[in-house]
C-alpha positions as CSV (number, residue, x, y, z in Angstrom):
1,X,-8.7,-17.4,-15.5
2,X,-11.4,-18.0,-13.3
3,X,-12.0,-15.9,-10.0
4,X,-12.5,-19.5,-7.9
5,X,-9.0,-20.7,-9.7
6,X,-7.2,-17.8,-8.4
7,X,-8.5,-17.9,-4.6
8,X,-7.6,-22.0,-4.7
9,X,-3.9,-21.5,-5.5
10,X,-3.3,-18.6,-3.3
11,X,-2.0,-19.8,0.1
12,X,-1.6,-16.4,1.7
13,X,-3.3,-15.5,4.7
14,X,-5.0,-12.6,3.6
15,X,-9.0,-13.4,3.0
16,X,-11.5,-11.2,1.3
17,X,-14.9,-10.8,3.0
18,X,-17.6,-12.9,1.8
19,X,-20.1,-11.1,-0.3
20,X,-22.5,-10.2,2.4
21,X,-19.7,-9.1,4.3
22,X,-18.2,-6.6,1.7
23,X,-21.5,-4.5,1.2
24,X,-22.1,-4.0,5.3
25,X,-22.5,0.1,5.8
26,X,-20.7,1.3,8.7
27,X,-22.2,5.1,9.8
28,X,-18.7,7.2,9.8
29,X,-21.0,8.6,13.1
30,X,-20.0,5.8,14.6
31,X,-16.1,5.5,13.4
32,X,-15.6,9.2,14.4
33,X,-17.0,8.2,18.0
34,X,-15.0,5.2,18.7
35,X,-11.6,7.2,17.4
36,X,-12.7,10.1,20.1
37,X,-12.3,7.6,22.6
38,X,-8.9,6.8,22.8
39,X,-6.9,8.0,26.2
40,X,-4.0,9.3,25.1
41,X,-2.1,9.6,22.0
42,X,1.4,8.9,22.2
43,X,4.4,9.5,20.1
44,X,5.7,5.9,18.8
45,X,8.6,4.5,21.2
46,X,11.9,2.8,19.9
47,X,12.5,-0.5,20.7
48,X,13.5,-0.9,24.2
49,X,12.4,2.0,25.3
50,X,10.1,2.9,28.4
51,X,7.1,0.8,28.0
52,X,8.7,-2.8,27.2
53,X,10.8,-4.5,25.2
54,X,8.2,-6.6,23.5
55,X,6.3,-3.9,22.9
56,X,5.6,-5.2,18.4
57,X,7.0,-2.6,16.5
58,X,3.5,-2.7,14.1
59,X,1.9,0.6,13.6
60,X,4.5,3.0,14.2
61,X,4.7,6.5,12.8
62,X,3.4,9.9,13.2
63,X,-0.3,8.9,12.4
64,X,-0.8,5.8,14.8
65,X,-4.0,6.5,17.1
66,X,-3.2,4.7,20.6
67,X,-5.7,3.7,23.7
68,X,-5.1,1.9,26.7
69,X,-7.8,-0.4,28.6
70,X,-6.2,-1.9,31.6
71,X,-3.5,-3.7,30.6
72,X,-3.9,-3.9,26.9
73,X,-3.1,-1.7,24.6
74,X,-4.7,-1.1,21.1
75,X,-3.4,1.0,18.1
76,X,-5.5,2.3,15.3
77,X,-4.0,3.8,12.1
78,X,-5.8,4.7,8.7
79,X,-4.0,5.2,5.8
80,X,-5.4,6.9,2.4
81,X,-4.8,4.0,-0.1
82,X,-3.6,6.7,-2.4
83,X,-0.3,6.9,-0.8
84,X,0.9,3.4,-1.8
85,X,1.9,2.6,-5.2
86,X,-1.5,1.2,-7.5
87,X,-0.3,-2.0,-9.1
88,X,-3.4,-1.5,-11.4
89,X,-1.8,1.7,-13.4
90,X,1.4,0.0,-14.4
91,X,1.5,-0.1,-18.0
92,X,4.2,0.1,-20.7
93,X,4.4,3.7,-20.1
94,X,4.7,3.7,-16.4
95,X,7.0,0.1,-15.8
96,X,10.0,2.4,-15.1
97,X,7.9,3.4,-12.0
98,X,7.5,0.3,-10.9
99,X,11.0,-0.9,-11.3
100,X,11.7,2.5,-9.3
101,X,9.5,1.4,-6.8
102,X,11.1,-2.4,-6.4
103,X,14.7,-1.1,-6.3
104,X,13.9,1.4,-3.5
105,X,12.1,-0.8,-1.5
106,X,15.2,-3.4,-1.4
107,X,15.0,-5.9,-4.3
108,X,17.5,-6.4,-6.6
109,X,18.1,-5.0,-10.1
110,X,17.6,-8.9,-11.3
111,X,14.3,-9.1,-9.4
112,X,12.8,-5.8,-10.2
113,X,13.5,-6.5,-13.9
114,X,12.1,-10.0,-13.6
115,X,8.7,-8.4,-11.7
116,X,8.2,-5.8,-13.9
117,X,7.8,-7.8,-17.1
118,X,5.7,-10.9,-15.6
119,X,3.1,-7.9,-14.0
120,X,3.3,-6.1,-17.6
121,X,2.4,-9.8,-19.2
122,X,-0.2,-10.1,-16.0
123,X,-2.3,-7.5,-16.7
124,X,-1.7,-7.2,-20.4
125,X,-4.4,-9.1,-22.6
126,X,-2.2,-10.5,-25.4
127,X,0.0,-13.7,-25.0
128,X,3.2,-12.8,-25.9
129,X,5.8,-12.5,-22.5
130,X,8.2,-9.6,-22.7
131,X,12.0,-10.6,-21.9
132,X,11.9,-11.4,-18.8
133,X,8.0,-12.4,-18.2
134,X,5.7,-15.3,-18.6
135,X,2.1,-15.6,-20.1
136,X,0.0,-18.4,-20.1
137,X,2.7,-21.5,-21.1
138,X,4.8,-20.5,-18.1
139,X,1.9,-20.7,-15.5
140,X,0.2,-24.0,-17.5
141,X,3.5,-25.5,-17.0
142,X,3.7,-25.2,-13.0
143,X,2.5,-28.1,-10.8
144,X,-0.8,-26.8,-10.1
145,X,-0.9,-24.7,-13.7
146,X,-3.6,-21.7,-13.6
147,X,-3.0,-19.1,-16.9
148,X,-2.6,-15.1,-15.6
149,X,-6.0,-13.1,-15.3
150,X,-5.3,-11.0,-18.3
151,X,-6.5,-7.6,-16.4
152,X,-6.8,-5.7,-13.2
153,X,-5.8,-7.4,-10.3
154,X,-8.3,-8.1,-7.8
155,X,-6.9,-7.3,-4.5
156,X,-2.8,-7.2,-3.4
157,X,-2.9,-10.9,-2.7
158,X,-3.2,-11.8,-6.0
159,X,0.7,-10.3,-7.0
160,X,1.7,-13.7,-5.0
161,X,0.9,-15.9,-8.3
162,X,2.9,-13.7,-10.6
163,X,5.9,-15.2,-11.4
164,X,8.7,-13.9,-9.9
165,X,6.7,-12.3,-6.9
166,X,8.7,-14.4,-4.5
167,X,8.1,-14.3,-0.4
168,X,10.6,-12.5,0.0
169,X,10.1,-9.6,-2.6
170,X,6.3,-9.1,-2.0
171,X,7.3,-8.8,1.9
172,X,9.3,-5.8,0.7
173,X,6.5,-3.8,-0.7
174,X,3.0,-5.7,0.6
175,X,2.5,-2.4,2.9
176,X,3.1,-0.1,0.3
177,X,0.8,-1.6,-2.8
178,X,-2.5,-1.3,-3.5
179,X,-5.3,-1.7,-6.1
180,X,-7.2,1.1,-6.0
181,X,-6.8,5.1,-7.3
182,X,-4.7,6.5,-9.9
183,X,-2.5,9.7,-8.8
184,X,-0.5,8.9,-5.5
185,X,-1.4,11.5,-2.6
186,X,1.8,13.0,-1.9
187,X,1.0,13.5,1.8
188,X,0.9,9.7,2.9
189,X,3.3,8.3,0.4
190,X,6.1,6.4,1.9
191,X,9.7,7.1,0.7
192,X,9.7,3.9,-1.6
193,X,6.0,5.2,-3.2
194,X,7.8,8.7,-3.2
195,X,11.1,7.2,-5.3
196,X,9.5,5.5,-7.9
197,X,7.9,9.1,-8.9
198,X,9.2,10.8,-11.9
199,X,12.3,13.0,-11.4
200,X,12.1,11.4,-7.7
201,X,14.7,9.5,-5.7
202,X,15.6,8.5,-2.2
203,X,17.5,11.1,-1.6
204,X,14.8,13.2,-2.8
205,X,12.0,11.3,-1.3
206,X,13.9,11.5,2.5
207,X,14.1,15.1,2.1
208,X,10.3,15.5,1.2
209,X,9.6,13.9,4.0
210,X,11.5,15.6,6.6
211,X,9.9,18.8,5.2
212,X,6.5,17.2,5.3
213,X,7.1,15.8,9.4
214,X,7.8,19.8,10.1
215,X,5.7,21.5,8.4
216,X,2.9,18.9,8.2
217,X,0.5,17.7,5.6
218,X,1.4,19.7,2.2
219,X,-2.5,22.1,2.2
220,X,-2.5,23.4,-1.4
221,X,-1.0,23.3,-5.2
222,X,1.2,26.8,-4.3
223,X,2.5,25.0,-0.9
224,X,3.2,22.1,-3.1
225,X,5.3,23.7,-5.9
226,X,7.4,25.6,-3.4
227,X,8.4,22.3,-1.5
228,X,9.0,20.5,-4.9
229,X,11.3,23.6,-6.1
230,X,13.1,23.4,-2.8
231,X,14.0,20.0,-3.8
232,X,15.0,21.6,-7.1
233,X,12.2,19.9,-9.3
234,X,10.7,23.1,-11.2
235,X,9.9,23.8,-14.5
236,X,9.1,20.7,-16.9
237,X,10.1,18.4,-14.3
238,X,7.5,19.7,-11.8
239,X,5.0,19.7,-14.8
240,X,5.2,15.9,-15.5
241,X,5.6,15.4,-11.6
242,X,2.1,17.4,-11.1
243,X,0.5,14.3,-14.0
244,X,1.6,11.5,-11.2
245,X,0.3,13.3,-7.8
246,X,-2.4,14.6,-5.7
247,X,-3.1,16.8,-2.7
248,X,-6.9,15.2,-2.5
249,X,-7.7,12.3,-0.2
250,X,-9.2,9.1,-2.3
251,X,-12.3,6.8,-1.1
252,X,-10.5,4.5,-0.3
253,X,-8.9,3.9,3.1
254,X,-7.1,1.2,4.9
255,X,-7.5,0.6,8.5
256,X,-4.9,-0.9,10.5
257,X,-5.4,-2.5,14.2
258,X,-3.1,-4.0,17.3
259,X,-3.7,-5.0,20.3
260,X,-1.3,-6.6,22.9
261,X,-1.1,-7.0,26.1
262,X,1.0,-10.1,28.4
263,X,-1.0,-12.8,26.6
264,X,0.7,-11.5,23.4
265,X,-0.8,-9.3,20.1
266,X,-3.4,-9.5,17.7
267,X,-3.5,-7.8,14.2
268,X,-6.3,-6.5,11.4
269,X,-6.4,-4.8,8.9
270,X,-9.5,-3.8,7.1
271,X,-10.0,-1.4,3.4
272,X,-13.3,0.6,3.2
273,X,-14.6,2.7,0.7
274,X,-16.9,5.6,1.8
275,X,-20.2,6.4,0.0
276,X,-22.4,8.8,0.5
277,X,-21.5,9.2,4.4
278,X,-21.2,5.8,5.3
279,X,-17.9,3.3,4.9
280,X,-18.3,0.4,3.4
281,X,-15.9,-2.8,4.0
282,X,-14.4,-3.9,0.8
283,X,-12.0,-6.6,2.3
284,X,-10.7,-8.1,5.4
285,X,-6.9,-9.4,6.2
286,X,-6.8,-11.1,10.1
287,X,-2.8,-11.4,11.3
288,X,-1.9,-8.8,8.7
């Protein structure tokens, strides 16, 4: 399937740069300077709190950067794309951590099983569907028929053509996915990235992360053994948990942005890669 059939079906809002845009080099000089200019930073407020009631809830969190210029207000938060669960590594060996993944963030043990098997046939390069996916009759048969790329997806937006990969479902997880890195960094991981880990559950995943708000980022493997054996993984457990994780911050970040004010809110969010000192925009998503 062809890169121009793909970006004519999709009807998402999400639009990658253009090609000229994707290779612009941003100096991180000049990123560190405009994040050292920001008034105050601010503890996130609940809903109805001091400051507003329609104040969006966007960008909340521990790591959300906020400045003020009169009467508008702008949030900045980047995220290591390592935290969020790669849609690229899920393979026959690691479906389970997908299906993980889709039952803790809120879809149904008929959905999850569903999703799983039409990303397996997705990626996979044969033509045979597992039980409960589709290869390329499915997607011929559709209204506006398109076959499935038969390799690494190409950017989150793309999961929307898979079948099964309802509205509703990819609203679940859309924050929380990602194309890019292998192990998950364990220190920006969500509780839904955290669940779908081996030996890992909510539960599990809730406590890891109150330890992680007090104590803060987890600094080295020793530190990270001891929390995991708190939890009681040790052992084998902790050696096949150590295969799926990483202390080390990837190349690839995601940049979030709000600004609102009494003529309402405006939202970006924009993935980078740095190279050699400098980032470099790999895609853009207005009214993320």
């Amino acid at each position: 399937m062809t890169e121009r059939e793909l970006q004519g079906i999709s009807a998402k809002k999400e639009k990658r740069l253009s090609k000229e845009e994707t290779t612009k080099e941003v100096p991180l000089s000049m990123t560190e300077e405009e994040l050292t200019r920001e008034e105050e930073i601010i503890p996130e407020k609940a809903p109805g709190s001091k400051g507003g009631k329609n104040v969006p809830t966007l960008l909340t969190g521990p790591y959300v950067r906020v400045m003020k210029a009169g009467n508008i207000t702008c949030k900045t938060r980047i995220e290591d794309e390592a935290g969020k669960f790669n849609l690229n590594t899920i393979n026959e060996e690691r479906k389970g951590h997908f299906h993980k993944f889709l039952l803790a963030a809120g879809a149904s043990s008929a959905e999850a099983d569903s999703l799983t098997d039409s990303v397996l046939d997705w990626l996979d390069k044969d033509d045979l569907p597992h039980a409960n996916g589709a290869e390329s009759e499915y997607y011929q048969s559709l209204p506006r028929p398109y076959g499935p790329r038969n390799g690494p997806f190409q950017g989150i937006e793309e999961l929307s053509l898979v079948k099964d990969a309802t509205p509703a479902v990819y609203g679940l997880i859309r924050d929380k996915i990602t194309i890019y890195g292998d192990k998950v960094n364990i220190n920006y991981a969500p509780r839904e990235v955290l669940a779908s880990l081996p030996h890992m559950d909510l539960d599990l995943a809730d406590r890891f992360i109150k330890i992680r708000d007090v104590k803060g980022f987890i600094a080295n493997p020793q530190e990270l053994s001891d929390t995991l054996f708190h939890l009681g993984i040790a052992g084998s457990k902790l050696q096949d948990l150590l295969g799926y994780i990483t202390l080390e911050t990837s190349r690839y970040l995601s940049i979030d942005s709000l600004a609102y004010g009494e003529r309402g809110s405006f939202t970006y969010r924009i993935l980078v890669t740095t190279e050699e000192g400098k980032l470099k925009v790999l895609a853009a998503y207005p009214d993320w």
